[in-house]
C-alpha positions as CSV (number, residue, x, y, z in Angstrom):
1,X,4.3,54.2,32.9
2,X,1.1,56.8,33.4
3,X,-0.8,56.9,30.5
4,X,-3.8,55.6,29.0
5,X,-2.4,52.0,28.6
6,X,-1.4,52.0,32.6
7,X,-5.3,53.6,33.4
8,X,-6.7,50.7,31.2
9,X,-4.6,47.8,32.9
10,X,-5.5,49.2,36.6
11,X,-9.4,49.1,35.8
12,X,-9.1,45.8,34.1
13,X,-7.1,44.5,37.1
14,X,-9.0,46.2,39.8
15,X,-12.5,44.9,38.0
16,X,-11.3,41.7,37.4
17,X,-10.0,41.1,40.8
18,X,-13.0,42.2,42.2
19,X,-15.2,40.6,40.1
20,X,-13.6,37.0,40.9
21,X,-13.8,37.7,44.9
22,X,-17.1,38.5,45.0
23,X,-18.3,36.1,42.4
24,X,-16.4,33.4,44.3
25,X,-18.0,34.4,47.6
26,X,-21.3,34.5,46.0
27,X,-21.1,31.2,44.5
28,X,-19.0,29.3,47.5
29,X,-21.9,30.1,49.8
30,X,-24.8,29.2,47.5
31,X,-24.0,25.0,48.9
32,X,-24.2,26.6,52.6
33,X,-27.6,28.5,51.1
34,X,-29.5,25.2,50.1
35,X,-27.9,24.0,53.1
36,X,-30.1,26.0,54.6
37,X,-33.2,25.6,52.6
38,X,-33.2,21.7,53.1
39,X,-33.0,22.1,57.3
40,X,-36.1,24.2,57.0
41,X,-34.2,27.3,57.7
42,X,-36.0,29.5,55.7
43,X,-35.9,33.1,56.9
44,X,-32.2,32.7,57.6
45,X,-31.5,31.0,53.8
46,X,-33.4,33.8,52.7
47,X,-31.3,36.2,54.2
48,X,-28.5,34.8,53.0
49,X,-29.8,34.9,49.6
50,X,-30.7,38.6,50.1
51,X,-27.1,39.0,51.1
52,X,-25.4,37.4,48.3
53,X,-27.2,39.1,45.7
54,X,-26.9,42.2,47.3
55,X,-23.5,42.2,47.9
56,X,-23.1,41.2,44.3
57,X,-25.2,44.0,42.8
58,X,-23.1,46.5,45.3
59,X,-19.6,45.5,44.1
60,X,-20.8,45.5,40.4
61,X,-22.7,49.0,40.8
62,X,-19.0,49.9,42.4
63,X,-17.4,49.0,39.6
64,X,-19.5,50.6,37.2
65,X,-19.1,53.9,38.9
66,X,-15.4,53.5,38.3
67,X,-15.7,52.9,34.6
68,X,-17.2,50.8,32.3
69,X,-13.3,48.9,31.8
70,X,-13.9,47.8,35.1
71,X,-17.6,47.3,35.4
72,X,-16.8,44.8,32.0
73,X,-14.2,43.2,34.1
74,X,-15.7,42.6,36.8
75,X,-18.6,41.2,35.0
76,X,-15.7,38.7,33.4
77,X,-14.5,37.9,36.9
78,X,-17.3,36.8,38.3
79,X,-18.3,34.4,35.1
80,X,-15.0,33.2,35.6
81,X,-15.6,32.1,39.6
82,X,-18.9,30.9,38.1
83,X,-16.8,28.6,36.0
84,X,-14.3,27.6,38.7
85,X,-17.1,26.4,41.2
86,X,-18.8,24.5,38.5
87,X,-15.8,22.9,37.4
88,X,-14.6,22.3,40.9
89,X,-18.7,21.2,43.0
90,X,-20.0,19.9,39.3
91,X,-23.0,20.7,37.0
92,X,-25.0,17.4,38.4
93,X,-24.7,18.4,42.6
């Protein structure tokens, strides 16, 4: 199967996937980030924070080179790791 349906399904899977990883990265290490913040860490929570976002805005601006299938996917797969650590750490912690 090569065709338009099989190009479709790869960037939906590829963005997705990646979208997830990054977004559960991103959001997994936002406890270790206030972590951070409440020792008094500052520079090095701010780093971190610097990292995650960046690393964020990388893989997205990745994606979006790719095609807009996968940039939309992505976008879907990191709201859906957004979901999972709220479901999983709680609204109230």
């Amino acid at each position: 199967m090569t065709g338009p349906t099989s190009n479709l399904a790869v960037s939906v899977a590829i963005g997705f996937v990646a979208g997830l990883a990054v977004g559960g990265l991103h959001f997994a290490s936002l406890s270790w980030n206030a972590q951070l913040f409440v020792a008094g860490s500052v520079g090095k929570a701010i780093a971190l924070q610097v990292a995650r976002v960046a690393l964020a805005a990388l893989i997205l601006i990745l994606l979006v080179r790719l095609n807009r299938i996968a940039a939309l996917s992505g976008a879907f797969g990191f709201l859906a790791a957004r979901a999972v650590a709220l479901s999983r750490y709680g609204e109230d912690r």
